[in-house]
Structures are given as structure tokens and as C-alpha cells.
C-alpha positions as CSV (number, residue, x, y, z in Angstrom):
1,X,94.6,131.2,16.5
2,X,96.2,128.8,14.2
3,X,94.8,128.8,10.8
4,X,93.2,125.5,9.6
5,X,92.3,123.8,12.7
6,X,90.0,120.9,12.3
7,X,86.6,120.9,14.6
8,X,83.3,118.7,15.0
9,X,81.5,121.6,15.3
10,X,81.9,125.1,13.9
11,X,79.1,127.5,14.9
12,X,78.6,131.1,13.3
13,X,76.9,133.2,16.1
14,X,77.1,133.9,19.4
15,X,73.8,135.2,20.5
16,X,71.0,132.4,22.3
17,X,70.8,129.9,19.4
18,X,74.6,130.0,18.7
19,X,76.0,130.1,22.7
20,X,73.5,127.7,23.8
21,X,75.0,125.3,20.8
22,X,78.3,125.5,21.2
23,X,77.4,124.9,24.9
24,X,75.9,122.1,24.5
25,X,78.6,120.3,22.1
26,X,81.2,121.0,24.7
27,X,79.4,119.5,27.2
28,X,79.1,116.6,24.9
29,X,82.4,116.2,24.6
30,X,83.2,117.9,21.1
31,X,85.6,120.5,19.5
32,X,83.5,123.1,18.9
33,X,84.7,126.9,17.9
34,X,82.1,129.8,17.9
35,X,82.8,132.6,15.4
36,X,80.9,136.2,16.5
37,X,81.4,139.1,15.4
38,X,80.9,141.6,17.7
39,X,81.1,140.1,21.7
40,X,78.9,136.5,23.0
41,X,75.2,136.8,23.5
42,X,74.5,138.4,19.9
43,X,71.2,140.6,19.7
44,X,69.1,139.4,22.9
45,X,71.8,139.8,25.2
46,X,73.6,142.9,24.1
47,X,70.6,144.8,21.7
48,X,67.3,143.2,22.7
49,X,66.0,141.0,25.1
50,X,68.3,141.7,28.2
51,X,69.2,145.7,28.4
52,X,65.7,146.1,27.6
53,X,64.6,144.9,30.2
54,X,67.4,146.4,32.4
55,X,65.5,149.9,31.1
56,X,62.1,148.9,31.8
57,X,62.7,148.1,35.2
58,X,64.3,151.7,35.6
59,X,61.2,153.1,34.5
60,X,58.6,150.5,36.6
61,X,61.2,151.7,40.1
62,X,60.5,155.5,39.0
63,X,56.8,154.8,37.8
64,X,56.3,153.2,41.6
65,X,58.1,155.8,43.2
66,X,55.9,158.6,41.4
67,X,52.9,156.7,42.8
68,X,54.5,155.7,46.4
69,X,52.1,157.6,48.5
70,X,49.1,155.3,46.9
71,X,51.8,153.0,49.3
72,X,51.2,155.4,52.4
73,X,54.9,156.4,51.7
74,X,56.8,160.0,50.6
75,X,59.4,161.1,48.0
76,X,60.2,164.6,47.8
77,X,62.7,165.5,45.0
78,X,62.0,162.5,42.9
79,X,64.2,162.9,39.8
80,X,66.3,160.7,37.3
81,X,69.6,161.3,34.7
82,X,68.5,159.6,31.7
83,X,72.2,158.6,30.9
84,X,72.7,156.9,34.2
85,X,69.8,154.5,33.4
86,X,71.0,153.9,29.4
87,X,74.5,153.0,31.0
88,X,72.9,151.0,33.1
89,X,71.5,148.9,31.2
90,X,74.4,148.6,29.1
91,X,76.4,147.5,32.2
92,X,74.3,144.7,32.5
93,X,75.0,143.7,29.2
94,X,78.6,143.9,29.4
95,X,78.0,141.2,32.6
96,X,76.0,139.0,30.8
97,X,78.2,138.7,28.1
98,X,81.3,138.3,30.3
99,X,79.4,135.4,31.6
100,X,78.8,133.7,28.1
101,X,82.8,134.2,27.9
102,X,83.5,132.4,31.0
103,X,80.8,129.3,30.4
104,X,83.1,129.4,26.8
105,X,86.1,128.6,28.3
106,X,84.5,126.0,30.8
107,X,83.1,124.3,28.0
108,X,86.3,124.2,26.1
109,X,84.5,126.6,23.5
110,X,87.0,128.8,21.2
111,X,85.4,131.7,21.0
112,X,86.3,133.5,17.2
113,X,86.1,136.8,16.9
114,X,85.2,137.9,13.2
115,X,82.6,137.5,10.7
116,X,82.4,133.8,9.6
117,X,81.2,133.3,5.7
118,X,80.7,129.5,4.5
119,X,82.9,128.7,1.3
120,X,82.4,125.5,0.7
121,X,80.5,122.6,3.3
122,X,83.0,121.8,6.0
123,X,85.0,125.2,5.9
124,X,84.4,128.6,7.5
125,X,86.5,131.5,7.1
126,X,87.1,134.4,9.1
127,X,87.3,138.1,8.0
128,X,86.8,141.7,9.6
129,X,87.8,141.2,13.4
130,X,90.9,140.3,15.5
131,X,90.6,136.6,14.3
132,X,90.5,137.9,10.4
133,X,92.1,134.9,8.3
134,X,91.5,132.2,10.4
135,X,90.6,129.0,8.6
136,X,88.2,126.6,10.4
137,X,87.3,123.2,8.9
138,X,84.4,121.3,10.0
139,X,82.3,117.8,10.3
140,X,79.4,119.9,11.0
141,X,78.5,123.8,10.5
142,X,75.7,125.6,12.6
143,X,74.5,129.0,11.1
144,X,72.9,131.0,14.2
145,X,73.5,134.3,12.9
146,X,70.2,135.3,13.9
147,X,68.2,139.0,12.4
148,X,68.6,142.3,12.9
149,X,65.8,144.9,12.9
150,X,63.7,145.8,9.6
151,X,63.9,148.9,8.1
152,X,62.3,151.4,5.4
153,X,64.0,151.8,2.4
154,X,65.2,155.3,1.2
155,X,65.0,156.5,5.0
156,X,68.0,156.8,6.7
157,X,68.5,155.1,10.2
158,X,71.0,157.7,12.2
159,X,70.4,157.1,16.0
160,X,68.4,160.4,16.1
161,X,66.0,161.7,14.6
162,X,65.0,157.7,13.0
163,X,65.5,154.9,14.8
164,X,65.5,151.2,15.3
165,X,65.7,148.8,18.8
166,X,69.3,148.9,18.4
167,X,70.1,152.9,18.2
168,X,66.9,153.4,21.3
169,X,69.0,151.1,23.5
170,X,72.4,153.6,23.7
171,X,70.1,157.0,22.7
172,X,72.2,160.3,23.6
173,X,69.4,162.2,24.8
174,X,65.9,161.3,25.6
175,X,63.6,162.8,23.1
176,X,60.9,164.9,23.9
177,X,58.3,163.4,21.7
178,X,58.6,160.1,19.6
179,X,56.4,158.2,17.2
180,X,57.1,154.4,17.5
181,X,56.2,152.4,14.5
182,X,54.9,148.9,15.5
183,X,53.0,148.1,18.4
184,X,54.3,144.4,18.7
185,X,56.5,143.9,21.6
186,X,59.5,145.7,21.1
187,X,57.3,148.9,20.7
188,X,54.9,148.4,23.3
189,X,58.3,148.4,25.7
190,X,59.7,151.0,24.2
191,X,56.4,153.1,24.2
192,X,56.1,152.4,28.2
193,X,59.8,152.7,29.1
194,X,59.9,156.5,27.4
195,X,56.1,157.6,28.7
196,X,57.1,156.6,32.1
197,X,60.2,159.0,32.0
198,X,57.9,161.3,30.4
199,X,58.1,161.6,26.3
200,X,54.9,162.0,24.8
201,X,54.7,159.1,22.8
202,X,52.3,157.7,19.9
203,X,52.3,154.2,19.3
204,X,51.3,153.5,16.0
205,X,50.2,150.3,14.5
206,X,48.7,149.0,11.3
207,X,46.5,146.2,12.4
208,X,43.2,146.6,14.7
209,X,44.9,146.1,17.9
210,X,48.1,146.7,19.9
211,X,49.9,143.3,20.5
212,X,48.6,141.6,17.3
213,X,49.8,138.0,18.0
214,X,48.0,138.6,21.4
215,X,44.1,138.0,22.4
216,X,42.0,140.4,21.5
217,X,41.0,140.6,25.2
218,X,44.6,140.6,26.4
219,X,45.3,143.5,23.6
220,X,42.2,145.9,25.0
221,X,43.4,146.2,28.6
222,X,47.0,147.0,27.6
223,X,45.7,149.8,25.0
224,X,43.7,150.8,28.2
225,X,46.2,150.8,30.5
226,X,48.7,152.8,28.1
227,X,46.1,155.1,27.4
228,X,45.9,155.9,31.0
229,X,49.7,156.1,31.3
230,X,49.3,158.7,28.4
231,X,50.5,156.7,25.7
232,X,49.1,157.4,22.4
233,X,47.8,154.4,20.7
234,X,47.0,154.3,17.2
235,X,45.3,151.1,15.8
236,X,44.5,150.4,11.8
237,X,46.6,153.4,11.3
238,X,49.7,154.2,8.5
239,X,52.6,155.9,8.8
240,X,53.4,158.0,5.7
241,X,55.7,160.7,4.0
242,X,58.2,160.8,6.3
243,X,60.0,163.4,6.3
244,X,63.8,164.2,8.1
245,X,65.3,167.8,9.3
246,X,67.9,168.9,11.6
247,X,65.6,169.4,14.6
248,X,62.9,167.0,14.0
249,X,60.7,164.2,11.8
250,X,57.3,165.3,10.2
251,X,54.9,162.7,9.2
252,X,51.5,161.3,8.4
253,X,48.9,159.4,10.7
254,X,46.5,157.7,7.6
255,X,43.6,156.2,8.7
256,X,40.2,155.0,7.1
257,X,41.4,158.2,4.8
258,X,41.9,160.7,7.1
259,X,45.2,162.0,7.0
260,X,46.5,163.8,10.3
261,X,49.8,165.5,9.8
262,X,52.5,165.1,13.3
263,X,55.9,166.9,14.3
264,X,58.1,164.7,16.7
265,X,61.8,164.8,17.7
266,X,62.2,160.9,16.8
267,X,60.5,157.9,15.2
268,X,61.6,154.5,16.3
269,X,61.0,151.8,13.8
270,X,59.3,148.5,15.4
271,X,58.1,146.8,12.3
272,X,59.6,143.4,12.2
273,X,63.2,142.0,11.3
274,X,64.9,140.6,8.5
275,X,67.1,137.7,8.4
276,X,70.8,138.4,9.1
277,X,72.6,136.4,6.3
278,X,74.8,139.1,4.8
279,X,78.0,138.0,3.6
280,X,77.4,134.7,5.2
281,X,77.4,132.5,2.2
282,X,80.3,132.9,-0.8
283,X,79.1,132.3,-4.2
284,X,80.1,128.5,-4.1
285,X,77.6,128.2,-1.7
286,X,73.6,127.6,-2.8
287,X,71.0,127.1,0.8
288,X,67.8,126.8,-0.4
289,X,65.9,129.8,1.3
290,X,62.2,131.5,1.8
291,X,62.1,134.9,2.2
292,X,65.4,134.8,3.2
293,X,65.1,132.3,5.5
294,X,67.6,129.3,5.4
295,X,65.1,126.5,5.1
296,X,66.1,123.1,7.3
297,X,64.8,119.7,7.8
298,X,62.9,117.3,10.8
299,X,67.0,117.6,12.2
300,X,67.5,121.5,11.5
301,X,70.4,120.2,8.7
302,X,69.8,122.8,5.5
303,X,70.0,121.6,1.8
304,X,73.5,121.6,2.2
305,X,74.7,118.4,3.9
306,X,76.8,119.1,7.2
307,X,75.1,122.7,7.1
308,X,72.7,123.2,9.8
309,X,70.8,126.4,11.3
310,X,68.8,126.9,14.2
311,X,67.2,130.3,15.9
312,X,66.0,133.2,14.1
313,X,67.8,132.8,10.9
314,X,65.4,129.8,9.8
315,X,62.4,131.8,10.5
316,X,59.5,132.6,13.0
317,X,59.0,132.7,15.9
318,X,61.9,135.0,16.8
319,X,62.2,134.3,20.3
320,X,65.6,134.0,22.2
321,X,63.9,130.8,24.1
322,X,62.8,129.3,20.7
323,X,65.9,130.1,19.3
324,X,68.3,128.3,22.0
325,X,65.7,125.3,22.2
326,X,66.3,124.9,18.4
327,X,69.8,125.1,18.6
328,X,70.1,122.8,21.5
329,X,67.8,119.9,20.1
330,X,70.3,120.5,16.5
331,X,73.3,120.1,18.7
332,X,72.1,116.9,19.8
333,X,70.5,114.9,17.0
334,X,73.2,115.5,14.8
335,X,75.6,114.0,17.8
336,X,73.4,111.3,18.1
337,X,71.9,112.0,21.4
338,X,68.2,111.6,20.1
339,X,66.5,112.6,17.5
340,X,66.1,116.6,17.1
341,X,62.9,117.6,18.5
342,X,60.8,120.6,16.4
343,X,58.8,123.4,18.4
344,X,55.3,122.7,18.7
345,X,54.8,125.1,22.2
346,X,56.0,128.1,23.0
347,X,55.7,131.2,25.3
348,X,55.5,134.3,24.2
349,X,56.3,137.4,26.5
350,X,56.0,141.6,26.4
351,X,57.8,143.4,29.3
352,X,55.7,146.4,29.2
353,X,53.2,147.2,32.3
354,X,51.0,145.3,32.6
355,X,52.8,142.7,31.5
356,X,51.5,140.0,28.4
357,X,52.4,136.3,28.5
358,X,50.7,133.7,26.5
359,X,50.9,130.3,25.4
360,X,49.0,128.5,22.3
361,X,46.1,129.4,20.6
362,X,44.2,132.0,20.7
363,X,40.1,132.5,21.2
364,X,40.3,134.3,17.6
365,X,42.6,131.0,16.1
366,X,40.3,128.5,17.6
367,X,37.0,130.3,16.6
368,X,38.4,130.5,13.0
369,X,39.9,126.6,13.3
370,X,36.2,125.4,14.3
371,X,37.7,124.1,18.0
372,X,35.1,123.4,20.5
373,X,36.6,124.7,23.7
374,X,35.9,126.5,27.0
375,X,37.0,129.3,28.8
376,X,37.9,130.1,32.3
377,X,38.7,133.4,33.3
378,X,39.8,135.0,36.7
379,X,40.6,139.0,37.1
380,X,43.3,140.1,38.9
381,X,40.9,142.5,41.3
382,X,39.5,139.1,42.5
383,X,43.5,138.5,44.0
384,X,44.2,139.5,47.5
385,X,47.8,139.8,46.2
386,X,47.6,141.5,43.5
387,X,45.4,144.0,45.3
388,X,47.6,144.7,48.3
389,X,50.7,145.1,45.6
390,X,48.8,147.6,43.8
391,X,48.1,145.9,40.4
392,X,44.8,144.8,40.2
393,X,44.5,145.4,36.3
394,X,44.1,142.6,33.8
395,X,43.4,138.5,33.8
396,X,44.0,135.2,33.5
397,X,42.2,133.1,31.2
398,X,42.8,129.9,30.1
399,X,41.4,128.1,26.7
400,X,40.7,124.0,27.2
401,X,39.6,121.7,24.9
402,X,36.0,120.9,25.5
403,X,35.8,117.3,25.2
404,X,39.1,116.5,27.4
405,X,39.9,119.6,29.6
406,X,43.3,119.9,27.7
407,X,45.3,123.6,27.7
408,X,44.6,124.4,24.0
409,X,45.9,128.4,24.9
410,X,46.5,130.4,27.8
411,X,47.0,134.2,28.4
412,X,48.1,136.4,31.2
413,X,48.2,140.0,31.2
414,X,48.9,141.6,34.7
415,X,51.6,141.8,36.9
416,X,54.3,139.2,36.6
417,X,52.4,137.8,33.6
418,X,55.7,136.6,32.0
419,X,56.9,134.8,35.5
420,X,53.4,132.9,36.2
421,X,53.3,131.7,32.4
422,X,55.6,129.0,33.0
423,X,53.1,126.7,35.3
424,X,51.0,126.6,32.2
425,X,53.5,126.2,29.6
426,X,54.5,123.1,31.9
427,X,51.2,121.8,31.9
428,X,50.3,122.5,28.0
429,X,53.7,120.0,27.5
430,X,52.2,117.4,30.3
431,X,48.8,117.6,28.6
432,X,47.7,118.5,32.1
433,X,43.9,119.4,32.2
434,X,42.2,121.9,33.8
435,X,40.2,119.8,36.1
436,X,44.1,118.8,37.5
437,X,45.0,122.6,38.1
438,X,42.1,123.4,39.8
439,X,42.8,120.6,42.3
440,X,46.5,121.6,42.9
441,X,46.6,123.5,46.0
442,X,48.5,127.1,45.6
443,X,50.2,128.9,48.3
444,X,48.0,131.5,49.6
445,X,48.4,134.8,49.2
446,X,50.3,134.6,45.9
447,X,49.3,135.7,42.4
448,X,50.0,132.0,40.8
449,X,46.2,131.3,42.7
450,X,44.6,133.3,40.1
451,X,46.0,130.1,37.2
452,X,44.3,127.7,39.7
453,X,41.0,130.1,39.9
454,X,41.2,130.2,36.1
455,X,40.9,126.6,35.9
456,X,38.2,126.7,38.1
457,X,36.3,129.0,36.5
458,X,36.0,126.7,33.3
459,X,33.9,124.8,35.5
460,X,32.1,127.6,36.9
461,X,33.6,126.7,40.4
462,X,35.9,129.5,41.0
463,X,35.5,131.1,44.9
464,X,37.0,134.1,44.4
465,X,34.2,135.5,41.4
């Protein structure tokens, strides 16, 4: 690649926020490069989001077919090679990422291989990959470099015996027993993917319920469900003195003072992530950040003029569909294709079974705001559905405003919770009420009635409860 070469767009990243921009540009007609440093679709696609979720549906086919006579059907021999279902998931990774390569090159993207640092506004060089020493100059820089897991200091992440999401996603051997720290998403997938194959696993979390961003009520059937599964959970619990030999990892469960002392083959670390903006900035170069955040404006531009960031790097929520929405609406205000619009809605999703959607605020939020609102709930053992595919656990419930009807939240935790989020997440943007739901006629017999009973049941006029 020629050194020097002159673009309208330079973006450093390739995972959802970076792709989707340099997408998006293309199609608008600009040069754009996209400098990544390891292969397109950065964290989600080829740590996170995707081969996840390539494992969890391994273990939801063997957790069926365990369970298949409850079906009237048979299995004998049942059995699975733990490898085989890692390299799966990595396999589907490699496509996916293929894929980003291809919509590159039909976009008229250069793809950069290397890691891109930001000298000076307007110019981005290359270092440590095959495109090491390229030069790019710039009207306009997007930093999408995204974050990469948090960890503990002083303990030693070696793939093993302690672990983060990236290590669990390519593990060797399938340990025996593990303690995951964090019970936010990542962990609660991580927890049911390993139970279901059958490593006794403790979930461990600091705050008073598993899912803390969740409802509370959405939060107490997944702890019951995993308890069932037997997963387990530890709420308002610490993990400390941890403690690293050849052969295993001792440790304490604290809690309200009482100290119980565990031996496990692994811990996983779920506890949050940290902004990725190591060696991304030389010394010439002064962003004005919050916790190491890049901080950006109405248009996602940073304090540096031309130097924009969208995604994960600028902060929370760090969600692969937040993070290519950003990206998208940065590409096109500062191309003057209307002004950049900021996230005000957004869903949030956990993989695990059953599964946790949810949109807006929840009943804890809007009790502490001083929101007048209603509630409408509808249990899944009310849907014919849902029943005859085996999943009667959880709910829908929907939060409206009192005065108007209006979605002011909405949670799902069930089967296909994260597929039958979207009808409300479409309404919460039309400002549809609830009144409107319950009068749209749903196909019959499909799980999407139980967000139209929901809505009924605000009004008490639910049939099915």
C-alpha cells in the first residue's frame, strides 16, 4: 500500500462501530481506508457477540436433546467432543469476518492491516502488522477501536487456570469446575454454556441480583431457572484472595462476613471492560477523556477537530448495535447527510436460557424517578406456543406511561426474548401506545401474542389470564 495516500475518511477499527463506518462512507461515495489490527469484525464478531452465541446454541441442541423424551422422542449414546464445538464456533467467525472483507471491497473500503496511532489531526500511521509504515492522511479520523475485557491487577490472565471472554472462547479443555466473576451478560452465557455441558459452575456477583441492569423480576426467574440447571448463583457476594497453582485456583466467597473458602480448576473474569486506547494517541495528541473514555460532541467529533469516535470507546452502553448506530449517524453528519442523531433507545439482550431482552426503564428506575406508570404482564404458561415448544418459564411485561399509554420500558425473559424485543423497541421509537398493541391482531399460535396480551393486561383485558 502506498505510503501517504490522501483519504476523506480514515477509520481505526474494524469491529461493528468501525465496519459499519467505513461502510457507510463508501456507500456515500468517499475514500475511506479502515486500519484493524487483527482481521474485520473486531471483538463482537471474532471474541464476543457472534462465536458466543455459536457456543450457546451447541449447548441449547445438547440441553434439548438430553431432555428429548419430555418430546416423546429417544437418544441413546448422547455424547459431545468439546473441541468440535469451540472450533465451531470459531468457524463461524472466520465466515463472518470473510464477509466484512468482501462488503470492504464492494464498498471500495481499503482494508489496513496494522495498529493505527493518531500523530497529529489529519494523519494516521501504521505499525505492527503487514501494512506497518503506511502513512494515511485524512479530512476526517474515526476512532472505533472499541474495549477489551477488564481485569484484576497483580493476577495473571493465562487461558487456564484465570480467564477472561476472550481466552473462554478458544479454551483447550473444558474445565471441570469454574467460578465466573460477574453475573452480567457475558457471565450469565458463559455460566449456562459450561453447566449445560456439565462443569459445575458458581456464578458470583457483587450486587443483589444476577443481571443487574435487568428487572428485578426478570433477574429472579433467570437465578431460578439457573438454579434448577445447577448453576450456582451467588448474589451480594466478593470474590477474594485469589490464589493460582499448577492444577487449580483457590479462593474466597465473602458475604455479609462470612467467608467460605472454594477450590476450582478455573475462574473466568466477567467484571466489566476497559477502554481500548493503548498506543492509539502519540504524545502530540491531547483528547479530552473520562475514565478513559474519548469524550465527543452532539456530532460524535472529539476535542480534537476532524477527530471523531463512535462505539465503545466513547463509553456505555457497550453494545455492538449501539456501537454501529453511533458510528453510522457519525459517518453521516459529518458528510452532511443530516445531522448526527445521539442514542436515546436501546435493546439490551443475554443469550442465556431463558433468554433476557429489555428495552427502557425499568419498574426500580421509574419508582426511584417518581414516574406514574402501569404495568401489564403476561406469563409465558398462559402461551399455547410456548407450551407445546416446551418453554413455558418467564414473562412479558411491559411498563406504560399512565397518563398517555406510551412504552416507558419493556422486558422479556423466556424463549426467544431477544427475537420478540424488536416489536417493542419499534413501537418505543413510534411512541406507539399500548392501547395500539393490544388492538394489532397477532398470528395465532406464535409467542409474539404474549406482547399483545401484555398490552392488554395493562388494561386488565387480557384473555389468556
Amino acid at each position: 500500500m502506498a505510503t501517504s495516500t490522501k483519504y476523506d475518511l480514515v477509520v481505526i477499527g474494524g469491529g461493528p462501530a468501525g465496519y459499519a463506518a467505513a461502510i457507510r462512507a463508501g456507500q456515500l461515495g468517499k475514500k475511506v481506508a479502515c486500519v484493524e489490527q487483527e482481521r474485520p469484525g473486531g471483538t463482537c464478531l471474532n471474541w464476543g457477540c457472534i462465536p458466543s452465541k455459536a457456543l450457546l446454541k451447541s449447548a441449547e441442541l445438547f440441553n434439548k436433546m438430553s431432555h428429548c423424551e419430555d418430546f416423546g422422542l429417544s437418544v441413546s449414546g448422547l455424547s459431545y467432543d468439546f473441541n468440535k464445538v469451540i472450533q465451531r464456533s470459531r468457524g463461524v467467525s472466520d465466515t463472518m469476518a470473510k464477509g466484512i472483507e468482501f462488503l470492504f471491497k464492494k464498498n471500495k473500503v481499503e482494508y489496513v492491516r496494522g495498529v493505527g496511532q493518531i500523530n497529529v489531526a489529519g494523519i494516521v500511521e501504521v505499525s505492527d502488522g503487514p501494512d506497518a509504515g503506511t502513512v494515511l492522511t485524512a479530512e476526517k479520523i474515526l476512532i472505533a477501536t472499541g474495549c477489551k475485557p477488564r481485569t484484576l491487577p497483580d493476577l495473571e490472565v493465562d487461558g487456564q487456570r484465570i480467564m477472561t471472554s476472550r481466552q473462554a472462547l478458544e479454551m483447550k479443555e473444558q474445565p471441570k469446575s469454574i467460578v465466573i466473576m460477574g453475573a452480567g451478560a457475558i457471565g450469565a452465557e458463559f455460566a449456562y454454556f459450561l453447566n449445560a455441558f456439565g462443569t459445575k459452575v458458581t456464578l458470583v456477583e457483587m450486587q443483589d441480583q444476577l443481571l443487574p441492569v435487568e428487572d428485578h423480576e426478570v433477574a429472579a426467574v433467570v437465578a431460578k431457572e439457573f438454579n434448577k440447571q445447577g448453576i450456582d448463583c451467588r448474589t451480594s457476594t466478593a470474590v477474594e484472595n485469589i490464589k493460582v497453582s499448577k492444577n487449580s485456583v483457590q479462593l474466597d466467597l465473602v458475604k455479609s462476613g462470612k467467608t467460605e473458602s472454594v477450590e476450582v480448576d478455573s475462574v473466568l473474569i466477567a467484571i466489566g471492560v476497559v477502554a481500548n486506547t493503548e498506543g492509539l494517541f502519540s504524545s502530540r495528541m491531547k483528547l479530552v477523556e473520562e475514565r478513559g473514555y474519548v469524550q465527543v460532541d452532539a456530532d460524535y467529533q472529539s476535542s480534537v477537530k476532524g477527530v471523531y469516535a463512535a462505539g465503545d470507546i466513547i463509553g456505555p452502553p457497550w453494545l455492538a448495535h449501539v456501537a454501529t448506530y453511533e458510528a453510522i449517524q457519525a459517518v453521516q453528519g459529518m458528510f452532511g447527510h443530516g445531522a448526527a442523531k445521539q442514542v436515546t433507545d436501546f435493546p439490551g439482550c443475554t443469550y442465556c436460557l431463558p433468554q433476557v431482552a429489555s428495552i427502557g426503564q425499568t419498574e426500580r428506575q421509574l419508582k426511584d424517578a417518581g414516574i406514574a406508570y402501569k404495568v401489564g404482564k403476561f406469563p409465558f404458561m398462559a402461551s399455547g406456543k410456548a407450551v407445546a415448544s416446551g418453554a413455558p418459564e418467564g414473562f412479558v411485561k411491559l411498563l406504560v406511561d399512565e397518563k398517555y399509554g406510551e412504552i416507558l420500558g419493556a422486558h422479556i425473559v423466556g424463549g426467544d426474548a431477544t427475537e420478540m424485543i424488536a416489536e417493542y423497541c419499534l413501537g418505543k421509537k413510534l411512541e406507539v401506545t399500548a392501547e395500539e398493541i393490544h388492538n394489532t391482531i397477532h398470528a395465532h399460535p406464535t409467542l409474539a401474542e404474549a406482547t399483545m396480551e401484555a398490552a392488554a393486561a395493562v388494561f386488565g383485558e387480557a384473555i389468556h389470564i
